[in-house]
C-alpha distance (Angstrom), angle and dihedral (degrees) to the residues before:
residue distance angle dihedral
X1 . . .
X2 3.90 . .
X3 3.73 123.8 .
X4 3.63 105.7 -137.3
X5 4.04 96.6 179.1
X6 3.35 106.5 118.5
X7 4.05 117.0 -112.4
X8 3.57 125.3 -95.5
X9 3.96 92.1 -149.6
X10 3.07 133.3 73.7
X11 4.14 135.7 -166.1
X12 4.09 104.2 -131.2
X13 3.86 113.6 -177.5
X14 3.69 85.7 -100.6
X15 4.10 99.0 51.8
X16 3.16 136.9 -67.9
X17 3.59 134.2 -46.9
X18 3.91 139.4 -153.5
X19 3.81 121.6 -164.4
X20 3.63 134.7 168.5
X21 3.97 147.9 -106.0
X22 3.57 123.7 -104.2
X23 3.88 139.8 145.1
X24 3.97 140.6 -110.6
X25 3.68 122.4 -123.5
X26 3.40 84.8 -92.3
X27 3.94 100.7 53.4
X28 3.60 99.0 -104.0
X29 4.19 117.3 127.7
X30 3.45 135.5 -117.9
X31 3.87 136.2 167.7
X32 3.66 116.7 -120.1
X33 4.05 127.2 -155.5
X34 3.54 120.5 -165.1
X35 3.71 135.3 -165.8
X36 3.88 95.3 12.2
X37 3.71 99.2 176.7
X38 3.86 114.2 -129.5
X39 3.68 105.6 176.0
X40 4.36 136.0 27.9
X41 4.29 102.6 -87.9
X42 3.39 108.2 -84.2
X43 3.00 103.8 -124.9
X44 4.65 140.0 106.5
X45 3.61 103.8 8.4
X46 4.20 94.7 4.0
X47 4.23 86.7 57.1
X48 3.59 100.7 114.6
X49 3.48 102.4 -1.4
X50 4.80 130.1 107.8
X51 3.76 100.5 -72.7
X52 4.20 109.0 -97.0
X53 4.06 116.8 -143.6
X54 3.71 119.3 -91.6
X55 3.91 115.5 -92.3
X56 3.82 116.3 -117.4
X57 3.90 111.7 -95.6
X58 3.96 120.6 -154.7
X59 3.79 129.8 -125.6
X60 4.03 115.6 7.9
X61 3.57 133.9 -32.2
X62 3.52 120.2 -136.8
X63 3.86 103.4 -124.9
X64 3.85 95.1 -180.0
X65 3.57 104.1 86.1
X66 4.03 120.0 77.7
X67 4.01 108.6 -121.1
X68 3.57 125.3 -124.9
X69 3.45 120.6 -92.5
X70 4.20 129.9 -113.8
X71 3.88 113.0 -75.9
X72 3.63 103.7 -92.4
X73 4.47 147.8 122.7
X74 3.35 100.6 -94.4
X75 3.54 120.7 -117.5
X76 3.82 109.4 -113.8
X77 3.84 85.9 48.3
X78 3.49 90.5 52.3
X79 4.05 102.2 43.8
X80 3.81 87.9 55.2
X81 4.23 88.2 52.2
X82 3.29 97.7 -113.1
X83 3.97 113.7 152.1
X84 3.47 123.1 -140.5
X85 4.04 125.3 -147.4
X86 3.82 111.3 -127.9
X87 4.13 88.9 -112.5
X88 4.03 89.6 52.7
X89 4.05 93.2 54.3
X90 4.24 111.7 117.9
X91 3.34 124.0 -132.7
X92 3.83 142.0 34.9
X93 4.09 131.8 -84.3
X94 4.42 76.9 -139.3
X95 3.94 89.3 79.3
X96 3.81 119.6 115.1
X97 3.71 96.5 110.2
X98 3.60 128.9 119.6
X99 3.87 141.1 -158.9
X100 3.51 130.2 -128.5
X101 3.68 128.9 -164.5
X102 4.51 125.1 -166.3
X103 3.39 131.1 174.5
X104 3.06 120.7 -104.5
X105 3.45 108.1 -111.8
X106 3.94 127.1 126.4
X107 3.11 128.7 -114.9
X108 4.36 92.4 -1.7
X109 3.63 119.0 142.4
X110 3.92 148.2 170.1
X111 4.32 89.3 35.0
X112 3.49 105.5 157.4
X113 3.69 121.8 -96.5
X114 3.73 128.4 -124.9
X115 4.44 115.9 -165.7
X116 3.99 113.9 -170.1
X117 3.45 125.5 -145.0
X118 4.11 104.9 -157.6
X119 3.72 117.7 -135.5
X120 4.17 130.0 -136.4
X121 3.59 110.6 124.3
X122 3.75 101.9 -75.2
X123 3.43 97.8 -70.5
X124 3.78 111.4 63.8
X125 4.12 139.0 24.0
X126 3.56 126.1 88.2
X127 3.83 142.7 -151.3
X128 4.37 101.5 -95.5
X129 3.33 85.4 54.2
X130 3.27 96.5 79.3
X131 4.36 107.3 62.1
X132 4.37 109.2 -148.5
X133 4.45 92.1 -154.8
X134 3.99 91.1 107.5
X135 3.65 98.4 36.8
X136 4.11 90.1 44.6
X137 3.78 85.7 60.1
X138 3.95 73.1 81.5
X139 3.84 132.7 77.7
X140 3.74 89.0 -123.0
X141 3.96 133.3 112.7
X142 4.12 111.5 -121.4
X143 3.60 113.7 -155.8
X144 3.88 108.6 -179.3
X145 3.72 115.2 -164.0
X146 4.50 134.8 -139.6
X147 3.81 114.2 -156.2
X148 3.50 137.3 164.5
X149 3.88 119.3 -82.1
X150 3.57 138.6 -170.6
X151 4.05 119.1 -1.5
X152 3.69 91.2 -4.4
X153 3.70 95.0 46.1
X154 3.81 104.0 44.1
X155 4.29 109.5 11.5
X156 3.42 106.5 136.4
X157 4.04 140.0 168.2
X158 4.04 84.4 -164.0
X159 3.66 90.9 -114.8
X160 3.75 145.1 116.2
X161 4.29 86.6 -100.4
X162 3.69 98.7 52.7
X163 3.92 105.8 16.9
X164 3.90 95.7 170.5
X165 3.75 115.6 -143.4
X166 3.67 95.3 99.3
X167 4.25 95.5 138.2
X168 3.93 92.6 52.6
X169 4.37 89.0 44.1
X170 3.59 80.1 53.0
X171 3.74 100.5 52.9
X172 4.31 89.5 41.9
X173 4.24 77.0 51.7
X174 3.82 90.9 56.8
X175 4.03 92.0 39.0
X176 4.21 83.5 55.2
X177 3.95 83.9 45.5
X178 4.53 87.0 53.5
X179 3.76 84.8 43.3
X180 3.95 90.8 55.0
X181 4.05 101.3 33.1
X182 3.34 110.4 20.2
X183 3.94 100.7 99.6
X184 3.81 92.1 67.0
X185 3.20 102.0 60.4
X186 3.76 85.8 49.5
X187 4.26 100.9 -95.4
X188 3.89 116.3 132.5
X189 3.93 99.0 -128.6
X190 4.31 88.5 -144.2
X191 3.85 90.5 55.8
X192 3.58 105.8 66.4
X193 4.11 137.1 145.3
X194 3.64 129.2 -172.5
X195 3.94 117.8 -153.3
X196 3.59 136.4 -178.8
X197 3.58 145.3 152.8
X198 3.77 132.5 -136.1
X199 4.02 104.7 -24.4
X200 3.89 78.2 7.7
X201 3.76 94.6 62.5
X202 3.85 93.5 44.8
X203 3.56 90.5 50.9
X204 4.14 86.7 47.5
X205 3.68 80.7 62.3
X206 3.32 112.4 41.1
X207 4.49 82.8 57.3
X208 3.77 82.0 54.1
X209 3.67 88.2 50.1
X210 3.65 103.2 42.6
X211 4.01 129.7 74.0
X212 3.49 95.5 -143.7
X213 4.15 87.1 71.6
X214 3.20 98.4 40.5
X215 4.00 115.8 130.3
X216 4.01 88.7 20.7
X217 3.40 94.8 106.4
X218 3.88 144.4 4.6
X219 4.05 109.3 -155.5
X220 4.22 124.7 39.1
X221 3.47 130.2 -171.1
X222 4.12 115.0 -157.2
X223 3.81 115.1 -164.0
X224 3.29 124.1 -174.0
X225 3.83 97.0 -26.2
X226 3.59 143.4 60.1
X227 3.41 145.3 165.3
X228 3.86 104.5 -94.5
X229 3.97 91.4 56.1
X230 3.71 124.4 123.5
X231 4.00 87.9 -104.2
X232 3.69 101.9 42.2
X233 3.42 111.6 90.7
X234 4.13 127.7 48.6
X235 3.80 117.4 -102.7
X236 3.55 117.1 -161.4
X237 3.80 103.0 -15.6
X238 3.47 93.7 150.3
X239 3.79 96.8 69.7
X240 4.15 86.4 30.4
X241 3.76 89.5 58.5
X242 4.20 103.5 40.6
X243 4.32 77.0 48.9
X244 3.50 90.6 57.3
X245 3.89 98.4 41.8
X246 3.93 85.5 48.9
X247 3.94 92.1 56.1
X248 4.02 83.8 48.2
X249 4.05 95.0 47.8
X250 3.78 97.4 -98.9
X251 3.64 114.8 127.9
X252 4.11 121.6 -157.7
X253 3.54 95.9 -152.5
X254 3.27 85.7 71.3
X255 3.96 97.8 73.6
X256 3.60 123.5 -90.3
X257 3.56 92.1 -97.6
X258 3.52 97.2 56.4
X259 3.91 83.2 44.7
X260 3.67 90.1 62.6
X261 3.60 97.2 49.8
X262 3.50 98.5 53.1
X263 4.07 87.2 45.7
X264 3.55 84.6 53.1
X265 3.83 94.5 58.5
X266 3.93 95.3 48.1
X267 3.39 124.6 100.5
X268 3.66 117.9 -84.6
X269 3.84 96.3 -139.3
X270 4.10 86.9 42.7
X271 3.93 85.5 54.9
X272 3.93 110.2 35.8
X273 4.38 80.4 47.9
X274 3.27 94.0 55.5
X275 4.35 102.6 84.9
X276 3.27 84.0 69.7
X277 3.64 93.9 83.4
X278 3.22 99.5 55.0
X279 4.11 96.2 68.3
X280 3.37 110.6 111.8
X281 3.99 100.3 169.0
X282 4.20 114.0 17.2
X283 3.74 104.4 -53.8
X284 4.00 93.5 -21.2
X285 3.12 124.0 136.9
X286 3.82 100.1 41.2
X287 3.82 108.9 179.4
X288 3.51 109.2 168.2
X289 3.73 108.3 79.8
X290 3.92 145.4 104.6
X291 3.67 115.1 -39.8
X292 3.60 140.6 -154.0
X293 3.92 103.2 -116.2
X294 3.81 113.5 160.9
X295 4.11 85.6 -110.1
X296 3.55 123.5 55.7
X297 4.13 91.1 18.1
X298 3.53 103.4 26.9
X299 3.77 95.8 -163.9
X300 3.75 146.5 0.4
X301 4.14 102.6 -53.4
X302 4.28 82.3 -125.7
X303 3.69 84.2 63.5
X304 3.49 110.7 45.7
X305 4.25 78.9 38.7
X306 3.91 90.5 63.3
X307 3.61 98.3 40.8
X308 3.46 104.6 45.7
X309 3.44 100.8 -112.0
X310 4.01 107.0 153.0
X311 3.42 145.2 78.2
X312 3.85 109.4 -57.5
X313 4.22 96.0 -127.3
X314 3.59 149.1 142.8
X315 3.94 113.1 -83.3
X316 3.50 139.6 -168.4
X317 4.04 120.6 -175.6
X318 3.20 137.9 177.8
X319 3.74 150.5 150.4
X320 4.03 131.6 -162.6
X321 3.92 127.2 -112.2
X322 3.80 100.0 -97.6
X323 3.66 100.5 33.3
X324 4.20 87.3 161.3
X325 3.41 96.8 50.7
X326 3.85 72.4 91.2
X327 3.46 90.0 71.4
X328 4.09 100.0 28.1
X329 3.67 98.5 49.3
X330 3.92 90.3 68.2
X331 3.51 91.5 31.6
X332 4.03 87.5 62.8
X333 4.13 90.7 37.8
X334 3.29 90.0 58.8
X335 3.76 121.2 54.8
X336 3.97 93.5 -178.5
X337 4.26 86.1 63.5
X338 3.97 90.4 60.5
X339 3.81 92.6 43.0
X340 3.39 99.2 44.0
X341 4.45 84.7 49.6
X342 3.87 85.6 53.6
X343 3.80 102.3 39.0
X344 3.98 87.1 44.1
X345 4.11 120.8 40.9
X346 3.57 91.3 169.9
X347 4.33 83.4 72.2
X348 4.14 88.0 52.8
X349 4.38 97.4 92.4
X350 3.86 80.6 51.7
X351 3.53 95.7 62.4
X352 3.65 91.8 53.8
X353 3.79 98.3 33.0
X354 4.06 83.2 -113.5
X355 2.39 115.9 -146.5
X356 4.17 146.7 -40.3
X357 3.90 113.0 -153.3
X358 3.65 89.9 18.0
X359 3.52 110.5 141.8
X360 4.18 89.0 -159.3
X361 3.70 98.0 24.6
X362 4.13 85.6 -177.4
X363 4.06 94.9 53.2
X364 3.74 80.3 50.4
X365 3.10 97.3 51.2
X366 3.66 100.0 43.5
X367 3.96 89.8 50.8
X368 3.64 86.3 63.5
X369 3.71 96.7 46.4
X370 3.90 79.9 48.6
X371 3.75 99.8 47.7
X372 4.18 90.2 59.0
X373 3.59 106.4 13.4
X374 4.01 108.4 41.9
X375 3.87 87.5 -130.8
X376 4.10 132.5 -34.5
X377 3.73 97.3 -21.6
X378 3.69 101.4 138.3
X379 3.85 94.9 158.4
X380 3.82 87.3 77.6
X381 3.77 90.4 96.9
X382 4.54 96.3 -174.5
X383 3.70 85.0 51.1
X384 3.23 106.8 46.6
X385 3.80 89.2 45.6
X386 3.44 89.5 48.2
X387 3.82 95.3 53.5
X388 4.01 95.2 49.8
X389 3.93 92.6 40.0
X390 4.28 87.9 55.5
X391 4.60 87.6 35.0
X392 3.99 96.7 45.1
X393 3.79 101.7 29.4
X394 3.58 135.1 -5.0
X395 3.97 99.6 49.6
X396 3.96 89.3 47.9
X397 4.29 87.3 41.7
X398 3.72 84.2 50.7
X399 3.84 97.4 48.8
X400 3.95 90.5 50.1
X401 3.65 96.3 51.1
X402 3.87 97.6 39.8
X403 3.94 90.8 49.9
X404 4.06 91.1 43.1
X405 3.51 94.7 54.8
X406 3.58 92.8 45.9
X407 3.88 90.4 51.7
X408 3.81 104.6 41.1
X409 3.56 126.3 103.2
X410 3.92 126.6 -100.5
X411 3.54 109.9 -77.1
X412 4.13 101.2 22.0
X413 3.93 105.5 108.1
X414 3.68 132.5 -158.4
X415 3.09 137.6 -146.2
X416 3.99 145.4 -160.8
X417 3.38 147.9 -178.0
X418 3.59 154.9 151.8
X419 3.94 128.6 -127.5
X420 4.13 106.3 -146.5
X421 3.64 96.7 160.5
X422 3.96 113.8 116.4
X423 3.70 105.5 -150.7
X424 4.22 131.3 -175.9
X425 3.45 85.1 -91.9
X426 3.99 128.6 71.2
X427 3.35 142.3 143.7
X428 3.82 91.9 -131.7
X429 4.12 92.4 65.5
X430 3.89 79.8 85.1
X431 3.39 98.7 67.3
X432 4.14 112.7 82.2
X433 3.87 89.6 -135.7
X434 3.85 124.1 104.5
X435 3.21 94.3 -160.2
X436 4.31 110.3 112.9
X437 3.55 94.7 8.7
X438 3.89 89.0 161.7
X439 3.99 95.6 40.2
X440 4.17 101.9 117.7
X441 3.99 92.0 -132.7
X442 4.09 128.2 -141.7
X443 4.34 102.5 -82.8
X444 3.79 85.7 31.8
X445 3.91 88.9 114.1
X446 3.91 91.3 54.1
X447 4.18 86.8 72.2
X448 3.60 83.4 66.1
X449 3.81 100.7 48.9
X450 3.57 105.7 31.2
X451 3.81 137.9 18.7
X452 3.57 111.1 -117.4
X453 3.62 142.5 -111.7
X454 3.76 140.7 -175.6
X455 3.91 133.4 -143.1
X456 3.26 93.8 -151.1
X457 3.98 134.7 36.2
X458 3.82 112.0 -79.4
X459 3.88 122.1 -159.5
X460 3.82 103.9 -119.3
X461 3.81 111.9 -134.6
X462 3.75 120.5 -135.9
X463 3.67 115.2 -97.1
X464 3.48 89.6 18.6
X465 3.90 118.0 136.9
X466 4.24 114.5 -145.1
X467 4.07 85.3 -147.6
X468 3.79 143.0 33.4
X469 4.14 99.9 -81.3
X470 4.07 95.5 153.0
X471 3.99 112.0 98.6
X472 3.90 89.4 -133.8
X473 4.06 92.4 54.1
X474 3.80 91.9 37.8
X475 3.70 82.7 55.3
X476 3.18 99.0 50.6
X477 3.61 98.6 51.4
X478 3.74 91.9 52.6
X479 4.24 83.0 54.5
X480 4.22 94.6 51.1
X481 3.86 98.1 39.9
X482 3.74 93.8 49.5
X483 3.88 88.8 44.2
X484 3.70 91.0 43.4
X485 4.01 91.4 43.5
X486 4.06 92.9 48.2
X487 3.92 88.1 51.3
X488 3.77 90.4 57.0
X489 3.91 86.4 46.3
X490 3.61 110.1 37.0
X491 4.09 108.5 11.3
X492 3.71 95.7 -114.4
X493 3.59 124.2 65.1
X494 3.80 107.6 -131.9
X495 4.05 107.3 30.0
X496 3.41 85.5 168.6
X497 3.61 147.3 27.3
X498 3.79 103.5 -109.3
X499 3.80 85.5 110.2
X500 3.59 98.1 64.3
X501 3.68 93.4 -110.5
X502 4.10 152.0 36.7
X503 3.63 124.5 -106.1
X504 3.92 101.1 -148.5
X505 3.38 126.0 -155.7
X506 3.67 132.3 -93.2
X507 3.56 127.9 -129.1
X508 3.85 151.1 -175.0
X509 4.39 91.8 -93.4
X510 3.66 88.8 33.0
X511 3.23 126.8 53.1
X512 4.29 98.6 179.0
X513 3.79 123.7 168.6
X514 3.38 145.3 -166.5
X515 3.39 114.4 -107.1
X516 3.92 90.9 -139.8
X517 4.33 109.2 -144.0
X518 3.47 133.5 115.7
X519 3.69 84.7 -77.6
X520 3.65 109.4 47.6
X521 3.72 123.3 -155.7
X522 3.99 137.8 173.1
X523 3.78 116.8 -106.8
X524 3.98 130.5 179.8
X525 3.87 122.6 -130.7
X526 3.19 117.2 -54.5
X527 3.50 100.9 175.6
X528 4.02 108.8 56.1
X529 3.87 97.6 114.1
X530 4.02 86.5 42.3
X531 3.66 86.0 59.8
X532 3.61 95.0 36.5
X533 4.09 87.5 63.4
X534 3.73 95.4 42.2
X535 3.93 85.3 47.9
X536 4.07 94.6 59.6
X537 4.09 90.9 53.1
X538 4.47 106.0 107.2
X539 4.09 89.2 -123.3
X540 3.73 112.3 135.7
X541 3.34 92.6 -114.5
X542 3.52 94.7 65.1
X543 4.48 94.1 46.3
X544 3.67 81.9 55.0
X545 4.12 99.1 47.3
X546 3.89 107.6 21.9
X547 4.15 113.2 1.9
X548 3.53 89.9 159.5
X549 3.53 90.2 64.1
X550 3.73 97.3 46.7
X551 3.74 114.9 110.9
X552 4.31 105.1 -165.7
């Protein structure tokens, strides 16, 4: 007799592999493999250095247990300014490994794959965060990807010794790894979309950007982040970096090599902790992050944006309604942000990311300030969400779609959309402020896709469901997961009407969303004289994308 149950291991290129059963929201099974490694540790030598293919391994790897996550200060801790000592940091510098979930289904093949890039501000996140039982409800392969973050990600003396860039070589590393493996565990190599949210998007764009990913994948999907936002692309990480090797006993003058070295020999806890001493304002300034460097971006992201130069596929991109309540939600949970604001002025261009190119980076900033709040008056809590939703995120969103859909080839689509629906669950129910209790926060959206994890212990908060239980949310889940699943299938979201509705294209002269909720409807763009203001502000950004329009 023939056992038809499909097999729980699989042969990578590396060695084999055994995972384990488990079951969608809705009951149906799928294997899951954790901590499939992708590249060598690391770690010694490897610190610091492109990411190098895993080794082969003999016999079978256990597959079962979730793998620890990329050195790091995770990011609740960090949002809510606490400051953690180097021995305290979570995590492991042994991290690029990745999970991979299939349905279970014998003898299926070619489904479309799906790789995640996790969000938290370049420095934290990791890949069991991020649960695969609602997207598994979905004949679709999830791959769900570790890289490094912070100072081991994205240090850099801008130079051919320490290049920086390290987390997004790793991700093009595990997109190689989909490209070779893929197939047996049931994933069709040519059908693949990369997704991310927040640092995830802008690394999502910065692989359609750069040559060295090109052909890896044929779909993205950008949420909340791309890589022509205020906190995309690494200001002076030079100086940042030789600064933090000085605190550590490395000296620069020394020659980059020598530099490394001695980086090399540091402690890794001493090292990843050390970004933390940089913050001047809440998470502002944040230093240590992707880099234009001639190689794996060729040029400023704005550039390559305006001319065209990027891979020619099908996008979906989005943002949520109160993108700043990212910033404002801390900002209101803790007093000594606001006073330090008012007692301070010279902190203001932080709190806007103000402004790159700027040649008076305060008059910028306070001609924002001016533009939605008449002055200083941060205790307006709508408009001062409003203004950092439209300055982080939604102009810069905007921008990336507008320009991509001008760009792309005939016959690649793309998509937007923006989620306004407040569900029972939100990230902002862990702040202790009531102010925006209805605002539908940045990582809102992930509810929907994924069930969620922590890295660290979370107090749980009375009346507080761990999952989606309302018939509204539940509903809306079922609507973003199919409409996320049939991109990665079909290149367009709703091919058919069995939602209720058509998601219609985006393009260059019209800029129409979805207005993401459990009962999705078309709207035009509502944002043109938003982004005609943001336009006229001297940032480099805007001499690069609309100079005519700039007003010094």
């Amino acid at each position: 007799m023939y056992n038809l149950s499909p097999p729980t291991e699989v042969m990578t290129a590396s060695g084999r592999i055994v995972g384990t059963l488990e079951k969608s929201t809705k009951g149906k099974t799928f294997i899951s493999f954790h901590g499939i490694p992708y590249a060598q540790p690391p770690v010694g030598p490897l610190r610091l250095r492109d990411p190098v293919k895993a080794t082969p391994w003999d016999g079978v790897r256990n597959g079962t247990i979730p793998p620890p996550p990329c050195l790091q200060v995770p990011f609740s801790l960090a949002v809510m300014g606490v400051k953690l000592p180097a021995g305290q940091l979570v995590g492991s510098e042994d991290c690029l490994f990745l999970n991979v979930f299939t349905p279970r289904t014998f003898g299926m093949k070619g489904l479309p794959v799906m790789v995640f890039f996790h969000g938290g501000a370049f420095f934290a996140g990791g890949a069991s965060e991020y649960k695969p039982y609602a997207l598994l409800n979905h004949d679709v392969v999830l791959v769900v990807v570790q890289y490094r973050l912070g100072v081991l990600g994205f240090l850099s003396t801008e130079d051919d010794v320490l290049p920086g860039n390290y987390g997004l070589k790793d991700q093009t590393l595990a997109l190689q790894w989909v490209q070779e493996n893929i197939r047996n565990f049931g994933g069709d190599p040519k059908r693949v979309t990369i997704f991310g949210q927040s640092a995830g998007g802008t690394f999502v764009h910065y692989h359609i950007m750069s040559p060295k990913s090109e052909g890896l994948f044929q779909r993205a999907i950008m949420q909340s982040g791309t890589s022509v936002n205020p906190f995309s692309v690494a200001v002076g990480l030079r100086q940042a970096t030789l600064t933090l090797g000085a605190s550590l006993g490395c000296q620069g003058d020394a020659g980059s090599e020598e530099f490394l070295r001695c980086l090399q020999r540091t402690d890794a806890q001493d090292l990843a902790a050390g970004f933390q001493n940089f913050f001047a304002w809440f998470l502002s300034p944040l230093f240590f992050l992707p880099r234009v460097d001639g190689d794996f971006m060729p040029e400023d992201p704005n550039v390559l944006l305006r001319e065209g130069r990027h891979q020619h596929v099908d996008l979906m991109s989005g943002v949520t309604a109160h993108e700043g309540a990212f910033g404002t939600k801390p900002l209101y949970s803790r007093p000594e942000l606001v006073t330090s604001l008012l007692e301070n002025p010279s902190l203001l261009p932080l709190s806007v990311l103000c402004c790159v190119g700027a040649e008076d980076p305060m008059a910028t900033t306070l001609r924002i300030y001016q533009h939605y709040l008449g002055g200083l008056n941060i205790n307006d809590t709508e408009r001062v969400t409003e203004m950092m939703s439209n300055r982080l995120f939604k102009v810069s969103q905007d921008l990336a779609t507008q320009y991509h859909s001008k760009n792309v080839s005939p016959g690649k689509k793309t998509f937007s959309y923006e989620l306004t629906h407040r569900g029972q669950l939100s990230v902002g129910d862990y702040f202790e402020t009531p102010v925006g209790k209805h605002w539908v926060m940045h990582s809102d959206d992930l509810f929907y896709l994924f069930q969620r994890d922590s890295l660290v212990p979370i107090p749980k908060i009375p009346g507080r469901p761990d999952d989606l239980v309302r018939e509204d949310d539940l509903r809306l889940r079922d609507i973003m997961t199919t409409m996320w699943t049939n991109f990665a299938a079909y290149g367009d979201p709703t091919p058919d009407l069995s939602l209720g509705f058509k998601w219609e294209e985006a393009t260059e002269n019209d800029l129409k969303h979805l207005d993401l909720t459990p009962n999705p409807v078309m709207m035009g763009d509502q944002r043109k004289e938003v982004r005609r203001f943001h336009a006229s502000l001297p940032t480099s950004q805007n001499y690069i994308l609309n100079p005519e329009l700039v007003t010094p």
